[in-house]
PAPAMI-293696 format. One record per residue (C-alpha): x, y, z; residue in one letter; residue number from 1. Coordinates in Angstrom, 2 decimals. Layout:
residues N
<rec><c1>X</c1><c2>Y</c2><c3>Z</c3><residuo>A</residuo><num>NUM</num></rec>
...
end
This chain:
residues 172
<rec><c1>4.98</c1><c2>-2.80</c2><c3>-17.46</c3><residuo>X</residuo><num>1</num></rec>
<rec><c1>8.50</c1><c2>-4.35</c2><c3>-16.59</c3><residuo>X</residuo><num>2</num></rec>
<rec><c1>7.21</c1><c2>-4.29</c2><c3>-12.97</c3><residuo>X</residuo><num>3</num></rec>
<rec><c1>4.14</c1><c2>-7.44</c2><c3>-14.48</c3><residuo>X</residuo><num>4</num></rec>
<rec><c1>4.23</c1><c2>-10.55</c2><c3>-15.94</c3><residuo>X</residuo><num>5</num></rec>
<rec><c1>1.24</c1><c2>-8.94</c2><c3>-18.68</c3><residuo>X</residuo><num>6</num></rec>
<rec><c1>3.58</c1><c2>-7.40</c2><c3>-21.40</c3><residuo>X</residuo><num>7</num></rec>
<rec><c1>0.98</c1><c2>-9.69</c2><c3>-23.89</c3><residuo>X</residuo><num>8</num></rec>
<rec><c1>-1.97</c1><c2>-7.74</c2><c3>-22.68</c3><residuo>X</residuo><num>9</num></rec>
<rec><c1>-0.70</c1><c2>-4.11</c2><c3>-21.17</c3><residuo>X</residuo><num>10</num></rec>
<rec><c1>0.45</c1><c2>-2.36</c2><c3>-23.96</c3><residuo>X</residuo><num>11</num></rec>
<rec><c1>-3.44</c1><c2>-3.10</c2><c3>-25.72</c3><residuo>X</residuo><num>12</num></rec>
<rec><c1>-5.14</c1><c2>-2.10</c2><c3>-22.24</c3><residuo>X</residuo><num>13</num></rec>
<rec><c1>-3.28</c1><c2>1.15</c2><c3>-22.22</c3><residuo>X</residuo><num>14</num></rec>
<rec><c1>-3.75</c1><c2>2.01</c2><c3>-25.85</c3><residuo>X</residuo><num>15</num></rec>
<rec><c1>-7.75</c1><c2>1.69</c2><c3>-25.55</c3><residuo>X</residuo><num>16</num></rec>
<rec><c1>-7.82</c1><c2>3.38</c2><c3>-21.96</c3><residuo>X</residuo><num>17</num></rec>
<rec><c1>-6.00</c1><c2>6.36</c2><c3>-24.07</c3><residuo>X</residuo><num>18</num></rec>
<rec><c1>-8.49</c1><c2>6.60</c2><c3>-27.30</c3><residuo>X</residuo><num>19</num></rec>
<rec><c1>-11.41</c1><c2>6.45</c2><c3>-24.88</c3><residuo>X</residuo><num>20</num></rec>
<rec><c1>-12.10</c1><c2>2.63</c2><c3>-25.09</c3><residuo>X</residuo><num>21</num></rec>
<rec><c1>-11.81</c1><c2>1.53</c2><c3>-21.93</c3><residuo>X</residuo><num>22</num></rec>
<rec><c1>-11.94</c1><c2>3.04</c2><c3>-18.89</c3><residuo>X</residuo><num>23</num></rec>
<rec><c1>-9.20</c1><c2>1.25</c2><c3>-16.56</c3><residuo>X</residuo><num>24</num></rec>
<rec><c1>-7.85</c1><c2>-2.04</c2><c3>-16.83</c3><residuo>X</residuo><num>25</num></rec>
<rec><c1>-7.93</c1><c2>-4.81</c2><c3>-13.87</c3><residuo>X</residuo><num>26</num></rec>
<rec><c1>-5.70</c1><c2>-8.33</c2><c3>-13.69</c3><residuo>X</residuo><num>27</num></rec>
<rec><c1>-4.07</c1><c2>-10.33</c2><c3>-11.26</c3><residuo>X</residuo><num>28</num></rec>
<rec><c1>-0.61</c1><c2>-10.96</c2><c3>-12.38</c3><residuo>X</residuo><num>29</num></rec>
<rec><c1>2.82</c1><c2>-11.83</c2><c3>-11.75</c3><residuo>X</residuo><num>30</num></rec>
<rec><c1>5.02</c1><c2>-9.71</c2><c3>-9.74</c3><residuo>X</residuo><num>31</num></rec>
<rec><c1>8.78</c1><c2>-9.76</c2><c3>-11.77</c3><residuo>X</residuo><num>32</num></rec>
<rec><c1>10.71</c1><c2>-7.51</c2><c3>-9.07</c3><residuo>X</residuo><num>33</num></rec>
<rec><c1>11.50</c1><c2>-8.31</c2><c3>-5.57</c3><residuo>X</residuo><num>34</num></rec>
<rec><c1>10.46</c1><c2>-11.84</c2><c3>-4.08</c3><residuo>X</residuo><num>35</num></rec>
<rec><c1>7.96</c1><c2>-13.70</c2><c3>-6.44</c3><residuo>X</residuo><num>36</num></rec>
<rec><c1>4.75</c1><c2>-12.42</c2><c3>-5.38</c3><residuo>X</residuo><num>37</num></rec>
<rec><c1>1.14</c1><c2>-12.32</c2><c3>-6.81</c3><residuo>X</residuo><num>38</num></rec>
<rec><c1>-0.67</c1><c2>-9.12</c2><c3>-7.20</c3><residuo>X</residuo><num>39</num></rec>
<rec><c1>-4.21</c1><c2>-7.69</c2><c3>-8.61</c3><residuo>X</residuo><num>40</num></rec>
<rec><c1>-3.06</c1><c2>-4.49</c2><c3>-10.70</c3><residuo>X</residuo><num>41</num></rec>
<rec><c1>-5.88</c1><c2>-1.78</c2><c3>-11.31</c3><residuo>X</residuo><num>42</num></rec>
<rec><c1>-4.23</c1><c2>0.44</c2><c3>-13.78</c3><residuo>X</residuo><num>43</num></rec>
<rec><c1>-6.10</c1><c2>3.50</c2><c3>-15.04</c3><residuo>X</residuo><num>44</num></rec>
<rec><c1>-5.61</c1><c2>7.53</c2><c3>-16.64</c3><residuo>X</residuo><num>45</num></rec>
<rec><c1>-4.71</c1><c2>10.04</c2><c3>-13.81</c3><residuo>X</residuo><num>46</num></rec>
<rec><c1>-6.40</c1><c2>12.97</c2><c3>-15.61</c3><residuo>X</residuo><num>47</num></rec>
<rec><c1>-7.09</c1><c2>14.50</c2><c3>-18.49</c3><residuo>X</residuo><num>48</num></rec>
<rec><c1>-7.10</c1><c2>12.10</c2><c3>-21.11</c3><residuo>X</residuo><num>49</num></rec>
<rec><c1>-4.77</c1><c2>11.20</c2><c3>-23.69</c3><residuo>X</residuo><num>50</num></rec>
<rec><c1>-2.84</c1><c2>14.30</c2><c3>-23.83</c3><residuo>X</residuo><num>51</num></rec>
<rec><c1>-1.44</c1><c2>13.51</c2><c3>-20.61</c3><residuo>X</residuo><num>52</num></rec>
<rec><c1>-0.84</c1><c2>9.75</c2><c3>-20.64</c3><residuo>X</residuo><num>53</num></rec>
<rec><c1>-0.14</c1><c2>9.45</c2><c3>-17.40</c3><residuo>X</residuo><num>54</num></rec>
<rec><c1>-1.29</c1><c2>6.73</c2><c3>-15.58</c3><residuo>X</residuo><num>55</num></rec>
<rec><c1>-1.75</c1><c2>5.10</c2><c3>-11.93</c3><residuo>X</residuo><num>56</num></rec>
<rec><c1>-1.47</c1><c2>1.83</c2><c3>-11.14</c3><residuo>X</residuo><num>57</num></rec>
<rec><c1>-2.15</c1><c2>0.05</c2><c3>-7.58</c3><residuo>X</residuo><num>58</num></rec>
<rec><c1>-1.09</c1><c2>-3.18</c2><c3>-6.65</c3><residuo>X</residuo><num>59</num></rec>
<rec><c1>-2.75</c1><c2>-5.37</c2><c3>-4.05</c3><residuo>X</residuo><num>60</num></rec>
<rec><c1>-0.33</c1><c2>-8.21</c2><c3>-2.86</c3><residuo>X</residuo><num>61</num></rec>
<rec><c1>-2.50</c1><c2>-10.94</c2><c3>-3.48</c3><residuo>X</residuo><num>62</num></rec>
<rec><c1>-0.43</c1><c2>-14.14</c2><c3>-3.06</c3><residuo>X</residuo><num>63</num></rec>
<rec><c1>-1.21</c1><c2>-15.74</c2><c3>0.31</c3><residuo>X</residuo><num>64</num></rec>
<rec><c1>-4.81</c1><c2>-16.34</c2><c3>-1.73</c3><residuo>X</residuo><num>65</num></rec>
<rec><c1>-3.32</c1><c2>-17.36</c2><c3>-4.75</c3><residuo>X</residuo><num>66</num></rec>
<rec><c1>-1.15</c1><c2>-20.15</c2><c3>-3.44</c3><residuo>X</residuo><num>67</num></rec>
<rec><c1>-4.08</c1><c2>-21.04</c2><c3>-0.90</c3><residuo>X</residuo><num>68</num></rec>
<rec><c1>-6.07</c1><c2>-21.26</c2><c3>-3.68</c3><residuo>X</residuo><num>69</num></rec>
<rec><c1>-3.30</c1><c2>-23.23</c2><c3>-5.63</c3><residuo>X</residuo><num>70</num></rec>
<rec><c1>-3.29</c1><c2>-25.53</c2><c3>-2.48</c3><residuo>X</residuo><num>71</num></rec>
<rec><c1>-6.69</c1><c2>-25.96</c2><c3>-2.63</c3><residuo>X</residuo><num>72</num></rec>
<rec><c1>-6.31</c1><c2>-27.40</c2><c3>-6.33</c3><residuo>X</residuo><num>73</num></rec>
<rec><c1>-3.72</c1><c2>-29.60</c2><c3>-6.02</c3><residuo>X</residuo><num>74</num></rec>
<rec><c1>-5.58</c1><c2>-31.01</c2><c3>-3.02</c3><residuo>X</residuo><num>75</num></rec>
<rec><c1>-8.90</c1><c2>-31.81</c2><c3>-4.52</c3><residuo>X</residuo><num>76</num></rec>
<rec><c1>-7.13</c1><c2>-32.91</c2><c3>-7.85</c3><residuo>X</residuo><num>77</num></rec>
<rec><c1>-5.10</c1><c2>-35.44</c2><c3>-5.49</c3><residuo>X</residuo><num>78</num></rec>
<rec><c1>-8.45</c1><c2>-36.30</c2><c3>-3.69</c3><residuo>X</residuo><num>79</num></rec>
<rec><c1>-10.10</c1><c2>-36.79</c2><c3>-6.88</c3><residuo>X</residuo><num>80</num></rec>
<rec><c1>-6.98</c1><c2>-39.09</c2><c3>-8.51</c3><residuo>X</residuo><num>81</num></rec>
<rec><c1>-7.64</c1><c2>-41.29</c2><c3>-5.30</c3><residuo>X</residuo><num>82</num></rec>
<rec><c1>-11.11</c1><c2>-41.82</c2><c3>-5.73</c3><residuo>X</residuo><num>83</num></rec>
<rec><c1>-11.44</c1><c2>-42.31</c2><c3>-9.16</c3><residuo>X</residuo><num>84</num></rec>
<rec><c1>-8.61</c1><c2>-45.37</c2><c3>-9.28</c3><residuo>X</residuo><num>85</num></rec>
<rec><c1>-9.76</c1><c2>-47.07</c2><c3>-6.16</c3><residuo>X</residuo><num>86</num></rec>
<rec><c1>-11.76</c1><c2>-49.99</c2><c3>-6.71</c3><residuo>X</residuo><num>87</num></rec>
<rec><c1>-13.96</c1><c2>-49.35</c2><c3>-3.05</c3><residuo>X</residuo><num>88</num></rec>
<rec><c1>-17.07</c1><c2>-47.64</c2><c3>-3.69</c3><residuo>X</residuo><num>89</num></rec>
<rec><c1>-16.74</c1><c2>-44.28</c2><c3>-2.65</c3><residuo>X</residuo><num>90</num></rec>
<rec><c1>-19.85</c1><c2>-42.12</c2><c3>-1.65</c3><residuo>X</residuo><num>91</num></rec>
<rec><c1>-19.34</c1><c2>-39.11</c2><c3>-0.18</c3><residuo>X</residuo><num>92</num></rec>
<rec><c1>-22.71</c1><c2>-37.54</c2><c3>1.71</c3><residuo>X</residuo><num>93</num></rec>
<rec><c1>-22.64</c1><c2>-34.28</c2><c3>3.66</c3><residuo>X</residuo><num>94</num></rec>
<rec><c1>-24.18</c1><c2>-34.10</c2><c3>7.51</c3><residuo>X</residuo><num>95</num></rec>
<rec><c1>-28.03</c1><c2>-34.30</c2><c3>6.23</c3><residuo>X</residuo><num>96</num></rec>
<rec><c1>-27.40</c1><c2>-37.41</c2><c3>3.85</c3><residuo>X</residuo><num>97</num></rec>
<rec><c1>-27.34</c1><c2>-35.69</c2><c3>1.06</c3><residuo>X</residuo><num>98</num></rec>
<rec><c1>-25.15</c1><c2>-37.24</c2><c3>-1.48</c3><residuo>X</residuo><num>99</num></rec>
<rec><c1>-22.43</c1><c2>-34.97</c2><c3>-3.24</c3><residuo>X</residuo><num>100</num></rec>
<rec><c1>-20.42</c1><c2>-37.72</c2><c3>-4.95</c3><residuo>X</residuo><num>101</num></rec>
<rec><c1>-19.53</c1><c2>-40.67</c2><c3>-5.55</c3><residuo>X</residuo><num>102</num></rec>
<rec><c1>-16.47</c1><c2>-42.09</c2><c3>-7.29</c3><residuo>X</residuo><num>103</num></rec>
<rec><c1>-16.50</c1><c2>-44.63</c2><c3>-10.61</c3><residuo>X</residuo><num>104</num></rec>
<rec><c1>-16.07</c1><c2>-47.60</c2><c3>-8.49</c3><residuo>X</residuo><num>105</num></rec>
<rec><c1>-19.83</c1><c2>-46.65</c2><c3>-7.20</c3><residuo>X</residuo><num>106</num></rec>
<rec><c1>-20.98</c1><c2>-45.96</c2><c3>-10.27</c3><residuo>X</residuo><num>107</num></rec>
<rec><c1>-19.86</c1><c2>-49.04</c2><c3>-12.06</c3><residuo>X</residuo><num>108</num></rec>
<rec><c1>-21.36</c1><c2>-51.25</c2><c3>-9.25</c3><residuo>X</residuo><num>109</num></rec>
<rec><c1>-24.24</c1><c2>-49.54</c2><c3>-9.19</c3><residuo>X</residuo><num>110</num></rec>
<rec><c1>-25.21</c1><c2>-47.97</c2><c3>-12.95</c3><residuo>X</residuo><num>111</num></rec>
<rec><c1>-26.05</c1><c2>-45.46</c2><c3>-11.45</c3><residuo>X</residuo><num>112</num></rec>
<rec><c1>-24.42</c1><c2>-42.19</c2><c3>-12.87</c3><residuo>X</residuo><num>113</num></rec>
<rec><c1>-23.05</c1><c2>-39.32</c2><c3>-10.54</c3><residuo>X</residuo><num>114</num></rec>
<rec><c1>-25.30</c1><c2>-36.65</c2><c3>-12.20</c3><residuo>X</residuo><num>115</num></rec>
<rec><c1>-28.14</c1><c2>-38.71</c2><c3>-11.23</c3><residuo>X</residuo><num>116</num></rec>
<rec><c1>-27.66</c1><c2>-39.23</c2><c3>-7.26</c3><residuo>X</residuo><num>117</num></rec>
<rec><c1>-25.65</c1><c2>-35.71</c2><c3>-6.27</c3><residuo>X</residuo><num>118</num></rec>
<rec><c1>-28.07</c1><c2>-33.76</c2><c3>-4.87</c3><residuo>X</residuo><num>119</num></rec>
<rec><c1>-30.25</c1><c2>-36.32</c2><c3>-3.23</c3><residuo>X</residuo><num>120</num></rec>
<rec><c1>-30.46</c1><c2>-37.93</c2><c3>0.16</c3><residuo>X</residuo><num>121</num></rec>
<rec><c1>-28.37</c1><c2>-40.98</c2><c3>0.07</c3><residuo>X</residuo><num>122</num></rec>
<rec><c1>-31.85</c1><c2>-42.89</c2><c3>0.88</c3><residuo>X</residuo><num>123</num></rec>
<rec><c1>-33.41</c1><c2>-42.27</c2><c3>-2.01</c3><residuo>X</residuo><num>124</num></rec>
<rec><c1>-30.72</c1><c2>-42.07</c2><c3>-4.06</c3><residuo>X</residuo><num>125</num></rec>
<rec><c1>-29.15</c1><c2>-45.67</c2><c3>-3.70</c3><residuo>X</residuo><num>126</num></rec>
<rec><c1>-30.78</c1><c2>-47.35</c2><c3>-0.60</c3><residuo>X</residuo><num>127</num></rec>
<rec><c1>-33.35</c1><c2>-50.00</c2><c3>-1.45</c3><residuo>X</residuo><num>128</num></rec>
<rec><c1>-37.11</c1><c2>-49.06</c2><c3>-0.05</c3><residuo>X</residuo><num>129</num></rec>
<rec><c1>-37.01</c1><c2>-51.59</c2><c3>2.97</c3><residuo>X</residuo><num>130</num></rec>
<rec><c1>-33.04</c1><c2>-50.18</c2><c3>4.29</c3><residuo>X</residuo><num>131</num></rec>
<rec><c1>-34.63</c1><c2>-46.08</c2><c3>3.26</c3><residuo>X</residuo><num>132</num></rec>
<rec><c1>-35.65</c1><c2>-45.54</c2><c3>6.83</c3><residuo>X</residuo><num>133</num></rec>
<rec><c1>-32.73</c1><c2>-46.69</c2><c3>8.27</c3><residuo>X</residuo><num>134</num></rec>
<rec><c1>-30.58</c1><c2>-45.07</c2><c3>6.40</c3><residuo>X</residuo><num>135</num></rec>
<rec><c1>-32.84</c1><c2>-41.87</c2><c3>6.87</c3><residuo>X</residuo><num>136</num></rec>
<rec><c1>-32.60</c1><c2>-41.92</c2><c3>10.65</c3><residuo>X</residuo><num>137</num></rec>
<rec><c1>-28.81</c1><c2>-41.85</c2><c3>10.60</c3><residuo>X</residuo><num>138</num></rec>
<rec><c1>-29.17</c1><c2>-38.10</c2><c3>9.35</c3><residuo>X</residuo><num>139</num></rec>
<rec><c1>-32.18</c1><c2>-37.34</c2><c3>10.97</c3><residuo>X</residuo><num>140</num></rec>
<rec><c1>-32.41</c1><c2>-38.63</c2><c3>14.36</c3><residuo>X</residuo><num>141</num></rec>
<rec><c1>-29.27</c1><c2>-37.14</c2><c3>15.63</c3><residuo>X</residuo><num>142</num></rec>
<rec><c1>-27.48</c1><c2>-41.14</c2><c3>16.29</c3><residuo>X</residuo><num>143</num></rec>
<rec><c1>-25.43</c1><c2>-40.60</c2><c3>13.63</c3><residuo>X</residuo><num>144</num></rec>
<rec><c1>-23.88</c1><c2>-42.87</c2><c3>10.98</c3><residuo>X</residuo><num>145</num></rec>
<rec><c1>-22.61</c1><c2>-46.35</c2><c3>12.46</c3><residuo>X</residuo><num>146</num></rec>
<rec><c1>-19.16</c1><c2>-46.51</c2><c3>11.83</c3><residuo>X</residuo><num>147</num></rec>
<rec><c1>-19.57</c1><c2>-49.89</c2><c3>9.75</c3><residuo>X</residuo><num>148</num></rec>
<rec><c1>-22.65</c1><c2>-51.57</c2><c3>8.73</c3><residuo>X</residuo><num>149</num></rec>
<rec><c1>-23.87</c1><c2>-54.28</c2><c3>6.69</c3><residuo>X</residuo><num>150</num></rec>
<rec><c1>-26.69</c1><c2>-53.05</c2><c3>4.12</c3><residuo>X</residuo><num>151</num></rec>
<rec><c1>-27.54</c1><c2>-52.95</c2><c3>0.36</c3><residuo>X</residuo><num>152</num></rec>
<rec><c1>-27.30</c1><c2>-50.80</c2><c3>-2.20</c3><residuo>X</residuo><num>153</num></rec>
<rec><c1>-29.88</c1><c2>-50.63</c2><c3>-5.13</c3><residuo>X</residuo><num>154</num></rec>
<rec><c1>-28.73</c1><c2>-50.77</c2><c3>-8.74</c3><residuo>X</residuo><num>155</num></rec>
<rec><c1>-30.45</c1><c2>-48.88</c2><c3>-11.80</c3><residuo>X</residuo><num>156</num></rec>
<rec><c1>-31.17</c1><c2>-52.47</c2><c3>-13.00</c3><residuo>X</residuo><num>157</num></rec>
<rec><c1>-33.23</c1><c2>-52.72</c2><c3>-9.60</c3><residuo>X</residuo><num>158</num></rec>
<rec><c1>-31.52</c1><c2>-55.04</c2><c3>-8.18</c3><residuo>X</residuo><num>159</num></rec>
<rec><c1>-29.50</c1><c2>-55.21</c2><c3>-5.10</c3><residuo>X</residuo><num>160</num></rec>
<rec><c1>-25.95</c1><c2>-55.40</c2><c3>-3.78</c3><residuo>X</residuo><num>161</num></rec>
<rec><c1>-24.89</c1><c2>-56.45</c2><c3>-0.32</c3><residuo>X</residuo><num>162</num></rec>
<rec><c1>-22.28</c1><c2>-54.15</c2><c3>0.72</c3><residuo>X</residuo><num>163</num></rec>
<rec><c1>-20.70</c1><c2>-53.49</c2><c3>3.83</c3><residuo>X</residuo><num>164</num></rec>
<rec><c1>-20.65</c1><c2>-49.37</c2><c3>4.69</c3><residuo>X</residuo><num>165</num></rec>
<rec><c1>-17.06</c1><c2>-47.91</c2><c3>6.60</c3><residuo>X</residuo><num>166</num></rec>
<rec><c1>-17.87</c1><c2>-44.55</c2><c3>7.54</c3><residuo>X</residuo><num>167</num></rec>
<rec><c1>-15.94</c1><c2>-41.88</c2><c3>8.61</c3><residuo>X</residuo><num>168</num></rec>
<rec><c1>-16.50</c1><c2>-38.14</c2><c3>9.50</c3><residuo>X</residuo><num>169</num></rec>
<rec><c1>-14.39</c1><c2>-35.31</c2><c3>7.51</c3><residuo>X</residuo><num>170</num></rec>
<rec><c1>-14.73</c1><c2>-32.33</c2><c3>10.04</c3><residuo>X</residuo><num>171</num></rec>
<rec><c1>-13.72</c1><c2>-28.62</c2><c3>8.66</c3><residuo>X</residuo><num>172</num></rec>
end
């Protein structure tokens, strides 16, 4: 236990794995020797019950995951800051058109909730009837999405706003 950053949770773990409660205990934790690291401890009884008390633990060095994972988050929550205080409507469609957000900015210009359009090709989502097959054929044709183009978008009101689309491409 001085080895883990779970001194709040061990000592309970061990106790039940002893009376028969539980049968091993699993976490990711806190390495507190050595250089920091991250590690997924699966601690359980060696044999013969609670008259032995002895116990095995193994530790998997988890913690090029964790930070990656860490990364990860402070990445979208950055991404997300920066869309939701820009005043340029964002939409953000995958390679079939299908839209998978859109930032407040959009929303407020539009009335058109993000619930409502993720999940739907951007041409039926927000593209008046008369631009739909247009906008379709970017996806769908293989020519791809112009770089910039003048267009509208609908409104849940029904009516229409003039916009002026800048695309770009995120590749993984």
């Amino acid at each position: 236990s001085a080895m883990v950053d779970a001194a709040s949770v061990l000592p309970q773990a061990v106790a039940e794995m002893e009376i028969g409660l539980r049968s091993g205990w699993t976490q990711e934790v806190d390495l507190l020797v050595g250089p920091r690291r991250r590690v997924q401890v699966a601690l359980s009884m060696l044999a013969g019950g609670a008259s032995d008390g002895v116990f095995v633990a193994q530790m998997v060095d988890v913690t090029d995951a964790y930070e990656a994972a860490l990364d990860l988050r402070t990445e979208r929550d950055f991404s997300h800051a920066v869309l939701e205080t820009t005043a340029s409507l964002i939409l953000v469609v995958d390679s079939d058109g299908t839209v998978v957000g859109m930032n407040r900015a959009a929303a407020t210009a539009t009335g058109v909730t993000e619930d409502e359009v993720v999940g739907r090709p951007l041409w039926t989502a927000l593209v008046p009837p008369d631009e739909q097959e247009t906008v379709r054929a970017w996806f769908t044709t293989g020519s791809g999405v112009p770089a910039s183009h003048e267009g509208t978008l609908a409104t849940a009101a029904g009516s229409r706003r003039q916009v002026v689309w800048s695309c770009s491409y995120l590749y993984d």
